[in-house]
C-alpha positions in Angstrom: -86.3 40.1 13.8 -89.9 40.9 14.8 -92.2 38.3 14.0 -95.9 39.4 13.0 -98.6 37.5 15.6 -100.7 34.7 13.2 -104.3 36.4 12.4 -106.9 35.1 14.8 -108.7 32.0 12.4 -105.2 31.6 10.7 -105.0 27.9 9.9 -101.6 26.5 10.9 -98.9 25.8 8.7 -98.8 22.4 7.0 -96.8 19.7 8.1 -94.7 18.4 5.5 -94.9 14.2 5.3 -92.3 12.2 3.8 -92.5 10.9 0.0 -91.4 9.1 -2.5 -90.9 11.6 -5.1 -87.1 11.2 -4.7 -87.0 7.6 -5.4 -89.4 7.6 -8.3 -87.6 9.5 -9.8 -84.6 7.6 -9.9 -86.2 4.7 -10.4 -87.6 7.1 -13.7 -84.4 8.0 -15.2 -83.1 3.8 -14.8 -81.4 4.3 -11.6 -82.7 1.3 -9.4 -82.9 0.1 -6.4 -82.3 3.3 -4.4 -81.7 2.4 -0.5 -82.8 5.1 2.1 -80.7 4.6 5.6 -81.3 5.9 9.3 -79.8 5.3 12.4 -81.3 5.0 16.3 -79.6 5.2 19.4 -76.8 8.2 19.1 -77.1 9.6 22.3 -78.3 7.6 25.2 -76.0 6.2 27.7 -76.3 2.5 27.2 -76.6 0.0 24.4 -76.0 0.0 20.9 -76.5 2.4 18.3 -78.7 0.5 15.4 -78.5 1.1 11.7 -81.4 0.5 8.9 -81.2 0.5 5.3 -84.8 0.0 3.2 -85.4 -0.6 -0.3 -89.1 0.0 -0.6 -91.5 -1.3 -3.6 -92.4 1.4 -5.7 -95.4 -0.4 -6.1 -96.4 -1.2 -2.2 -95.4 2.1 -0.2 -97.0 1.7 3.1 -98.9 4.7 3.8 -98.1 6.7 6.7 -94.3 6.9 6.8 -92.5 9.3 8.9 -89.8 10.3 10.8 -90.0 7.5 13.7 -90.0 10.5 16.6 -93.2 11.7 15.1 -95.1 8.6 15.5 -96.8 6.9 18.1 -94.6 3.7 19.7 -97.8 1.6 18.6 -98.1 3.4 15.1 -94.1 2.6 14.6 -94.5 -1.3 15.5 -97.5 -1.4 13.1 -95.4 0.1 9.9 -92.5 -1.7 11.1 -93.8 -4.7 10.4 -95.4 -3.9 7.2 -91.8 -2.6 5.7 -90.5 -5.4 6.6 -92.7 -7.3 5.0 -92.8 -5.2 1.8 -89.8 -3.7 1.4 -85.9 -4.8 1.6 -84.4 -4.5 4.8 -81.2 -4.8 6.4 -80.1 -3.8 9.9 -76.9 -3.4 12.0 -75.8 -2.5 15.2 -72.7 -1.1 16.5 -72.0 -2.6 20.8 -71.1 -0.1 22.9 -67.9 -1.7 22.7 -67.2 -0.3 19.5 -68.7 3.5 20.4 -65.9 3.3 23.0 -63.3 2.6 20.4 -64.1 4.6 17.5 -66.6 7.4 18.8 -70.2 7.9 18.6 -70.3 9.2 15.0 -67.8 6.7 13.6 -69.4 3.7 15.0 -73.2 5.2 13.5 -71.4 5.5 10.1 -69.7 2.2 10.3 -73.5 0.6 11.3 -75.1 2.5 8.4 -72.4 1.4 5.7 -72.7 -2.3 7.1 -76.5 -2.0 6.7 -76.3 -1.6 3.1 -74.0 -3.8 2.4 -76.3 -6.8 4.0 -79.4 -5.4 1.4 -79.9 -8.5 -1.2 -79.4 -6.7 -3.9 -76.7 -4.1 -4.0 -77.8 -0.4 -4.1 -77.0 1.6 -6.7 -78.3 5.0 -5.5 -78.2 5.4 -1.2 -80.2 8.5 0.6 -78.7 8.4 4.4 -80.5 11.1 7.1 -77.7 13.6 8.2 -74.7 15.5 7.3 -72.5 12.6 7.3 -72.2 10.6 3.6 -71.5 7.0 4.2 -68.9 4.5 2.5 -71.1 3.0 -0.5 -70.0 1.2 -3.6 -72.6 3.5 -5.3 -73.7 7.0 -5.3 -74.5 8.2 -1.9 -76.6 11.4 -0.5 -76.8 12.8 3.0 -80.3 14.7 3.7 -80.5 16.8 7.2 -83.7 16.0 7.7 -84.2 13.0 5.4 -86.3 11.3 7.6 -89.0 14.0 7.6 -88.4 14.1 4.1 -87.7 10.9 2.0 -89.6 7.6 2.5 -87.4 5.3 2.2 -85.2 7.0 4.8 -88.2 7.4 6.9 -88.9 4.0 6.7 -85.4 3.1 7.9 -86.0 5.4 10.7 -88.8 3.1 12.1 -86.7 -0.1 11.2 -84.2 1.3 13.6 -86.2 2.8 16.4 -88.3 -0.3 16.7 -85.4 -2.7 16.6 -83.5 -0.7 19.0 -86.1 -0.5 21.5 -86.5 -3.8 21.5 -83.2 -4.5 22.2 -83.4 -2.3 25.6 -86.2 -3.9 26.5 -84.3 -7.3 26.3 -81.7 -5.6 28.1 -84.6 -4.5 30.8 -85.0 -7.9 32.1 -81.3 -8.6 32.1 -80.4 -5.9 34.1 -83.6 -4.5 36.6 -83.5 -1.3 38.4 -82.3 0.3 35.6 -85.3 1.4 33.5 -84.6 0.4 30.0 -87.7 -0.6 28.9 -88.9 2.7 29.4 -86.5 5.9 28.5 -84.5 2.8 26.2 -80.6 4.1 27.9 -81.4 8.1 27.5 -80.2 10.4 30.6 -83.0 11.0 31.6 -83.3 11.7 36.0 -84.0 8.3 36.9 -81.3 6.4 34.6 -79.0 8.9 36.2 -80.2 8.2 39.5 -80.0 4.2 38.8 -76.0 4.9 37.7 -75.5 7.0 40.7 -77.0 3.9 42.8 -75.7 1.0 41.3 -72.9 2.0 38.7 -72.5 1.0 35.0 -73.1 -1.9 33.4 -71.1 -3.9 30.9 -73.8 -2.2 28.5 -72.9 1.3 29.2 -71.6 3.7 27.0 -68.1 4.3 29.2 -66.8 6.8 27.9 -70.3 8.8 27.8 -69.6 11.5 30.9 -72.6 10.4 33.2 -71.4 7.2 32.5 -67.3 7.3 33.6 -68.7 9.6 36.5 -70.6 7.2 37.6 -68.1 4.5 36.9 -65.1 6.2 39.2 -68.0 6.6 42.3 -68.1 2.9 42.0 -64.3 2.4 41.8 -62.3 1.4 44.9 -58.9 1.7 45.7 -56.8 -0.9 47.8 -53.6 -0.4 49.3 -52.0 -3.8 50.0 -48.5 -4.5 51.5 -47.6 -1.4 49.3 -48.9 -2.5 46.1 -52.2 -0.2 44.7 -54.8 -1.9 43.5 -58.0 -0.4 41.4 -61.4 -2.5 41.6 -64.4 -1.2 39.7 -67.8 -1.8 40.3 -69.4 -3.6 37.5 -72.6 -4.7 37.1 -72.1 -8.4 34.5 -76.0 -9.0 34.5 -76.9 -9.4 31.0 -74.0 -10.5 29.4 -74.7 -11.7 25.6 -74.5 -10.1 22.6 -77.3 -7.9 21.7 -74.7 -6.1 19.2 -72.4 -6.5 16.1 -69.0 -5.4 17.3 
């Protein structure tokens, strides 16, 4: 399809904020509290992936929610901490332990069902970001989008960004060389190039690609008196829980 070039002077289209149109209404026709839920941390290559549900106060919105990729990492610490002190929250986080035994998407949609049910007071209307509805022992909605979209679900986006990231950055001082605290376990050239170097650690996604290549590179095989033995490079450096498993 040809595309027509903008008029020189044109101003650019609007960018569309998040509201809470969705939820006021709800709340309108009786149907109250309404949670919005988001997960962080799908697709890097080490730790968790972290769920957030938000109930916010119709009454106390903090202004300026988005989707947590469109703001500013100081922005995001700054409405993090006034959600959490307005609003409702719960949060949950699958270990890479679990990712490895029931898959990316499984483990997000376990976190995000475990989210809600932690809330204080039980849902009875739940907007989740995605394609995916969650198991809910209410009525449940899945926006693509939602966190561009909805408030509450934008909210929950920055609940789980900011949480997450500070996990890595725990995880940063645990395990140097490794660059957590900057691209937070995303393959980006030098977390690749820290795998290649020094192989995966317990917080590694295994069964990610990069990951289990990286993981046989560092594997060693011994032949003793006949008898084949497999030892694999592991780095144990930052060994406690940062995750629900």
């Amino acid at each position: 399809m040809i595309r027509q070039a903008a008029s020189p002077g044109a101003r650019p289209a609007k960018v569309r904020r998040p509201d809470f149109a969705r939820e006021r209404a709800l709340f309108k026709a009786g149907v109250w509290p309404v949670a919005g839920c988001d997960e962080a941390g799908r697709g890097p290559l080490a730790g968790p992936v972290v769920a957030a549900a938000v109930v916010l106060d119709p009454k106390r919105v903090p202004k300026g929610l988005d989707d947590s990729k469109r703001l500013t990492r100081a922005r995001r610490e700054e409405l993090f901490e006034e959600i959490c002190t307005t609003a409702a929250v719960s949060v949950v986080s699958a270990s890479p332990e679990r990712i490895a035994r029931d898959n990316i998407l499984q483990a997000s949609l376990w976190a995000l069902s475990r989210a809600v049910a932690g809330l204080p007071e039980p849902p009875r209307h739940v907007l989740v970001d995605g394609r995916d509805t969650i198991e809910v022992n209410c009525a449940c909605e899945a926006v693509i989008g939602g966190d561009a979209l909805i408030a509450s679900v934008a909210a929950a986006s920055i609940v789980a960004k900011v949480t997450r990231d500070r996990l890595m950055c725990a995880l940063a001082d645990e395990c140097p060389g490794y660059g957590f605290e900057s691209h937070m376990g995303y393959a980006v050239p030098a977390h690749l190039k820290a795998l290649e170097d020094m192989g995966p650690t317990l917080h590694h996604r295994r069964l990610f690609a990069p990951v289990a290549a990286a993981a046989l590179r560092h594997t060693r095989v011994i032949v003793t008196d006949g008898m084949t033995h497999v030892e694999q490079e592991t780095v144990t450096v930052g060994t406690f829980d940062l995750a629900a498993k």
